[in-house]
N, C-alpha and C positions, 0 to 999 in steps of 0.2 A: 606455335603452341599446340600439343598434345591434346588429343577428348581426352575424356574422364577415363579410365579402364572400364572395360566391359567385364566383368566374374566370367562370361560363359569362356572366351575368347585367352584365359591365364590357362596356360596348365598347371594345373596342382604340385604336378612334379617338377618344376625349379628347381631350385638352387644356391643358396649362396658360394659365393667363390670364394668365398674362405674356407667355410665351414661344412659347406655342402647341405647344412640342414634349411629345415622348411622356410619359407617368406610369407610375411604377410603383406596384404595389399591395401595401398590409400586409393584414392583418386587418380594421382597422377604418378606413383612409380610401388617399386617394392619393398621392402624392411626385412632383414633380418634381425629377430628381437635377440636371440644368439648374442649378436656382434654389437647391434647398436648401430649398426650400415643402413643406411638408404641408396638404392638403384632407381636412378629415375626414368621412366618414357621419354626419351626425348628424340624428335624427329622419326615415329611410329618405334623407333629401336630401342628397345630396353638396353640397360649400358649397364650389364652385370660383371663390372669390371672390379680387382680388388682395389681399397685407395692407392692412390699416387699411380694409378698405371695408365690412364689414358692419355698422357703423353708419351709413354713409349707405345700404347697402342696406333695413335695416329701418325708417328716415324714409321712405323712397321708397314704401313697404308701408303702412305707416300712412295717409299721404297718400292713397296709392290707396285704401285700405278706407275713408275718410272720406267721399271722393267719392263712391265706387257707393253706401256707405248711402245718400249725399244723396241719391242719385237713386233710390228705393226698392229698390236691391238687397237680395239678403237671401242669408245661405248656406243652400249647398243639402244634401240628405241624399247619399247616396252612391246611394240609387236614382233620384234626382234626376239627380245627375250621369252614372249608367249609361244613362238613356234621353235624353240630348241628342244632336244639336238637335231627334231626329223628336221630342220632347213638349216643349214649352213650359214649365215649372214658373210655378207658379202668383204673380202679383203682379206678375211685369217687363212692362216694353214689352209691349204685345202684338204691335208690330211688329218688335219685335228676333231671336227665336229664327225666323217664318217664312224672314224673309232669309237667316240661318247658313243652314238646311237648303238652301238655292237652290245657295247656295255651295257648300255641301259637297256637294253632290248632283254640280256641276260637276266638286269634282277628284275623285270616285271615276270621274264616267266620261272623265278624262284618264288617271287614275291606268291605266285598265285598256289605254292606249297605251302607255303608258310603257315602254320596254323596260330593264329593269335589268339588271344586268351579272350572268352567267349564276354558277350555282353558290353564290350567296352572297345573303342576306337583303338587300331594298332597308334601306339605312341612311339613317333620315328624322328631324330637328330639326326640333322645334315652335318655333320661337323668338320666346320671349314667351308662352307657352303658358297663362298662368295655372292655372286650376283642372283643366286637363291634359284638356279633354274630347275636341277634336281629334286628340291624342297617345293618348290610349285611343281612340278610335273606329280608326286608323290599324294598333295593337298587335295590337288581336284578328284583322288579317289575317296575322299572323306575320311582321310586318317587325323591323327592329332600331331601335327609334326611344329617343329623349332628348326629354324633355320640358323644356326650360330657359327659364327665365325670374329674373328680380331679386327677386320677392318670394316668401317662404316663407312668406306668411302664410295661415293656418287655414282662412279663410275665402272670399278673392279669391285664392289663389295656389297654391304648388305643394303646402303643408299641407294644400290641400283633396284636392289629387288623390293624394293618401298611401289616401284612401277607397277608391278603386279599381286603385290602382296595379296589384295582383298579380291581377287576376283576368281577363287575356288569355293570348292565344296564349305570347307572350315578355315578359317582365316590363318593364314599363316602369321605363327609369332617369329619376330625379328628379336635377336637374343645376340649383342655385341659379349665375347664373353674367349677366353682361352680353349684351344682343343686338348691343350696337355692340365687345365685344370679348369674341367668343365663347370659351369653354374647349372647342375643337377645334382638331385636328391640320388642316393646309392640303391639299386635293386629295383628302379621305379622305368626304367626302358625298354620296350621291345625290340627295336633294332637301329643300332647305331652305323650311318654310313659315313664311310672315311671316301670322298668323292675326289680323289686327284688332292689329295690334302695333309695325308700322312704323312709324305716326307718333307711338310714343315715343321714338322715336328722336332725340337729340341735334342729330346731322349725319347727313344722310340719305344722299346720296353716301358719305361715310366709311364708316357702315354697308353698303351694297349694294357696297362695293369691295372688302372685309373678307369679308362673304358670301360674294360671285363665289367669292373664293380658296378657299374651303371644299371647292368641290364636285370632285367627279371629272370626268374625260373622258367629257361627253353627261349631266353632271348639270343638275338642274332648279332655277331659285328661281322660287319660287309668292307673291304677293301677294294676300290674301283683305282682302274688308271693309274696307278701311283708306281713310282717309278727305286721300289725299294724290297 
């Protein structure tokens, strides 16, 4: 069972996944008054999914945990997940985490040009985010960030990053939701990152045109690792 929502802890700029316009907030999940939709909190992960999709959301999850086992993933502990990408956790690739850190290494020193709109916390979408570790790396600098991605699973998804969700600067939101039809408001984002994520994407135009709308006036989209 979920606490109550905390106001400080929503960002304003949600989403519905239909409609993309505003939600309003109970106790325990979201509305859009639009639609007549309720998104509940459940398991700290808002589950801004449209009806009837969280069963193919959770085939989608399964699938994916299937594969990484295949390919000897394995989940990781929460100290694990605290020190990526600078430590490698032990058994993957061993070519896989030095690459991440190249990368991320890259947009901390974009990050530090980027000029954000004065007075107000840069507001940054991991999207696709899986086990949230770019989205917490991001939090502990006090931005406003959403970690969203389709699976909520335990182990490859955003169930893993429930581990460290709360233990940044500003609490990172958990946002179960589509990357080709995101739960945000149009024009209300500063920088959208596509983290090794892009090319699950459906339609890939469709998605980056969806994207674009997202952001604000001098906002960023960032493509990492993605193999497209």
């Amino acid at each position: 069972m979920d606490n109550p929502i905390r106001q400080k802890t929503i960002p304003a700029w949600l989403g519905c996944p239909v409609c993309q316009g505003p939600l309003d907030q109970t106790e325990t999940s979201l509305g859009c008054p639009a639609d007549g939709l309720n998104f509940p909190l459940q398991d700290s992960i808002f589950r801004l999914l449209p009806p009837g999709e969280r069963e193919a959301a959770g085939a989608y999850a399964e699938e994916y945990r299937q594969q990484r086992e295949a390919q000897g993933w394995r989940p990781l502990t929460a100290e694990e997940l605290a020190t990526l990408p600078q430590k490698a956790p032990a058994g993957w690739d061993p070519l896989y985490w030095p690459a991440r850190q190249q990368s991320f290494a890259a947009l901390l020193a974009w990050l530090n040009t980027f000029d954000a709109p004065a007075g107000t916390p840069l507001r940054v979408v991991d999207m696709g985010a899986g086990f949230g570790w770019l989205a917490g790396r991001l939090a502990a600098g006090g931005r406003e960030i959403v970690a969203l991605d389709l699976s909520a699973d335990d182990a490859f998804g955003l169930g893993a990053a429930r581990q460290t969700a709360a233990d940044y600067d500003r609490p990172l939101l958990l946002a179960q939701g589509d990357i080709e039809r995101p739960p945000l408001q149009p024009g209300q984002i500063d920088l959208l990152i596509f983290n090794a994520s892009l090319h699950y994407a459906v339609d890939l135009k469709k998605c980056l045109r969806s994207a674009a709308q997202l952001l604000r006036s001098g906002g960023a989209l960032i493509i990492m690792d993605t193999p497209v």
